[in-house]
C-alpha positions, 0 to 999 in steps of 0.5 A, spaced: 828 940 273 826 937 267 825 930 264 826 929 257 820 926 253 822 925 246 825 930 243 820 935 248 822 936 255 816 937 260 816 940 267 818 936 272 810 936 275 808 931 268 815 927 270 812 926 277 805 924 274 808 919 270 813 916 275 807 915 280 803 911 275 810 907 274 810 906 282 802 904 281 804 899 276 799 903 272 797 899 266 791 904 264 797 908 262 800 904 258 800 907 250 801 914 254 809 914 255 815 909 257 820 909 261 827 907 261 833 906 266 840 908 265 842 903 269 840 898 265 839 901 258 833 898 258 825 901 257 818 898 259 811 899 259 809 903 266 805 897 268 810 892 267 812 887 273 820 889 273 823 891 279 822 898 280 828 902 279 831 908 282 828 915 280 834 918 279 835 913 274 829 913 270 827 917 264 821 918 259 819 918 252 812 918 249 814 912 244 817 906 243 821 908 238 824 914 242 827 911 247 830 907 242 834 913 239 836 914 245 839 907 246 835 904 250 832 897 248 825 894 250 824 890 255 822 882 254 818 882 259 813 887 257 814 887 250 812 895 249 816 895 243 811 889 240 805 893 241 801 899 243 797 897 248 792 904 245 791 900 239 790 894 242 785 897 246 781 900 240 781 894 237 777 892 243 772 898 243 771 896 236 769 888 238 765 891 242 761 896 239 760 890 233 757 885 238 753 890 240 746 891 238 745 898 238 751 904 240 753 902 246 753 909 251 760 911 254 760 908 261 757 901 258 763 901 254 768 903 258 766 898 264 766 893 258 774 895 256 776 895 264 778 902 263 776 909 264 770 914 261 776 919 259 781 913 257 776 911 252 775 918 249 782 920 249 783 913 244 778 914 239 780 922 238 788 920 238 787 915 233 780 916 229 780 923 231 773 922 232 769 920 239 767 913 241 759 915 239 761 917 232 765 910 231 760 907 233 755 910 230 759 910 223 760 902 225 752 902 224 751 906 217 757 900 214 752 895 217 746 898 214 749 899 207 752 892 207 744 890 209 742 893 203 746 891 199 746 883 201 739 883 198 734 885 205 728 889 204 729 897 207 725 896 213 729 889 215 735 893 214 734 899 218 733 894 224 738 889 222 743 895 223 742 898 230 736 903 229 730 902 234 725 905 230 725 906 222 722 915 223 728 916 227 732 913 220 728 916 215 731 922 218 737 921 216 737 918 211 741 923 206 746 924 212 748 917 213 747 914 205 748 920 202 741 918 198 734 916 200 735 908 202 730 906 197 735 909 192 741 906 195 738 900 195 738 901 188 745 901 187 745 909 186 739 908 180 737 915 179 743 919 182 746 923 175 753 924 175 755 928 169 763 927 167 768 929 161 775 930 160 780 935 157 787 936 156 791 941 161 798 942 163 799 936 167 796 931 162 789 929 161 784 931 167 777 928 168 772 933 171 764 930 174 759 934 178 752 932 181 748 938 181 750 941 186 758 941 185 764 938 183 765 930 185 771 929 182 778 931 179 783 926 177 789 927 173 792 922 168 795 920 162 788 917 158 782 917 158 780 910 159 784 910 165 780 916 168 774 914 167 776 906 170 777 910 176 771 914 176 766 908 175 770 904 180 769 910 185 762 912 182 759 905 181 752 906 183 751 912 179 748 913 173 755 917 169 753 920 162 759 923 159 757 930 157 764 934 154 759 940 151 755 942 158 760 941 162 766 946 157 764 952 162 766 948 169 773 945 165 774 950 162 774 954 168 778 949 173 783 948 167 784 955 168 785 955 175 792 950 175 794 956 172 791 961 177 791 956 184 787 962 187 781 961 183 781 954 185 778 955 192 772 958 189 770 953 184 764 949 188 764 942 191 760 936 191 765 932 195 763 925 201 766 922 205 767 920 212 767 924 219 775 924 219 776 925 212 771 932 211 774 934 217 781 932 214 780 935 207 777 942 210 784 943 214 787 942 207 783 947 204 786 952 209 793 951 208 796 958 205 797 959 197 805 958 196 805 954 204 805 947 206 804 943 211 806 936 215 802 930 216 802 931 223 800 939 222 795 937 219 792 932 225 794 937 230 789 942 226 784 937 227 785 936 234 788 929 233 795 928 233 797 922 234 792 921 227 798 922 222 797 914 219 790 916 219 791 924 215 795 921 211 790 916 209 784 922 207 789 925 203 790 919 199 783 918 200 782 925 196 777 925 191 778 933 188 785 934 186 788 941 188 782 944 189 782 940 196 789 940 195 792 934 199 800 936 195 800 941 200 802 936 205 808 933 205 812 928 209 816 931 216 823 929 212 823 934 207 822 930 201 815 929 196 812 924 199 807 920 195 800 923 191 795 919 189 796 922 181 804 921 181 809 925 184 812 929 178 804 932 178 805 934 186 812 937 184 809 942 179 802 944 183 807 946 188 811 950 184 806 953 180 804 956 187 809 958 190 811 962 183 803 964 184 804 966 192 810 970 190 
């Protein structure tokens, strides 16, 4: 036996979990499935206080929006259509760490949600694709760099973000701010970043690079444009245009639109969050002449239900093509969005697929 979930069918031992959370009135289980009745053509929330409907008459689907399809409607009861309940969760996890003055340790957060250690875990890596201890940490850097900026002094600031002792920052300091703190707290006074822009096939193309590698790639239509969007993105570092130092790398990622392969070579000085590294490593993976979906994507990184998320570290993107985010399209087949215009998207597309072939 077999009882559709979806579009996937699941053997009947899952079907069985599931109904047995129905029987319970499981709401911890709430976000991980509905369940509709035939009878009634009506779908809820497992834990929802209806009247417990027969067996043979039930069916499960992972979302809302299946059981739709299939013809159900939601249940005025328990609402499941109106919101999901692994959101509102998050949601609380998230005022929860906010308040609390240093990260909380899974167990203290999980008794403070009302739920279990593995429920916590599984919310924060289906729709963040990271753990709670990583969120909560990453909570604690927004919170030091807003301190930073509000004008308080660097020690008072490590404090006031969460840190119990300024050693154990200072040790991370690159990591968290990607600069010293005193440089930060500067406004980014001391990082150089050099730019220029050029022609290439698709337009005009700003290029910058710290020492260590390539910070930015945009496509445009002008240059006073491209360099708006480099000071918006770059606005605590020192920008010094410098077309004649920088010829040899442009002219060589010009020359990589033309040989896509070569684009994988060309060396990176690109941050970003956890999420987003993980997201733009996967997409540095994806075959010349290949694509993938949005949900690939998240599934290669241990998060499939992190499609929103994925999509948002694409358009998030700071390196056109050489981090190819173009590769991804959406699952109905079309073109799906991209940050520098869908036109570009199409073009790099069919430039390596020629190249592939």
């Amino acid at each position: 036996m077999t009882v559709e979930i979806g579009t996937v069918e699941i053997g009947a031992d899952r079907a069985e979990e599931r109904w047995r959370s129905v029987v319970g009135r499981c709401s911890d289980t709430a976000g991980d499935f509905v369940y509709a009745v035939r009878t009634t053509g009506i779908y809820c929330r497992p834990g929802c206080a209806s009247r417990l409907p027969n067996r043979a008459n039930v069916r499960f689907f992972a979302t809302a929006t299946d059981a739709e399809r299939a013809g159900f409607r939601a249940c005025r009861r328990c609402k499941p259509d109106q919101q999901d309940p692994l959101d509102a969760l998050l949601r609380r996890a998230t005022v929860v760490i906010d308040a609390a003055e240093t990260p909380p340790a899974l167990a203290d957060l999980a008794r403070a949600l009302g739920v279990g250690e593995k429920r916590v875990v599984r919310v924060f890596k289906e729709r963040l694709g990271i753990t709670p201890r990583a969120f909560a940490q990453a909570r604690r850097r927004e919170r030091l760099q807003a301190a930073l900026a509000d004008e308080f002094r660097v020690t008072d600031a490590i404090y006031a973000a969460g840190y119990g002792a300024s050693s154990r920052f200072y040790s991370e300091a690159e990591a968290v701010l990607g600069m010293t703190p005193g440089r930060y707290r500067a406004k980014g006074a001391g990082l150089r970043l050099r730019y220029a822009t050029t022609c290439c096939p698709l337009g005009r193309v700003l290029v910058a690079a710290t020492e260590k590698g390539v910070a930015m790639i945009a496509f445009g239509d002008d240059d006073a444009a491209l360099e708006a969007d480099l000071a918006a993105r770059f606005a605590a570092a020192e920008r010094v245009h410098d077309a004649a130092g920088l010829q040899p790398l442009l002219t060589r990622i010009v020359a990589a639109l033309d040989e896509p392969a070569a684009a994988a070579a060309i060396p990176l000085d690109i941050r970003g969050t956890a999420f987003q590294q993980r997201v733009w490593a996967a997409l540095r993976v994806i075959p010349l002449g290949e694509t993938r979906t949005y949900g690939e994507i998240a599934a290669a990184i241990g998060a499939p239900r992190a499609v929103r998320a994925v999509a948002i570290a694409c358009a998030g993107n700071p390196a056109a093509f050489v981090v190819p985010c173009h590769r991804v399209l959406p699952k109905d087949g079309g073109i799906g969005g991209y940050r520098w215009g869908a036109e570009r998207k199409r073009r790099l597309l069919a430039r390596e697929r020629e190249a592939a072939d």
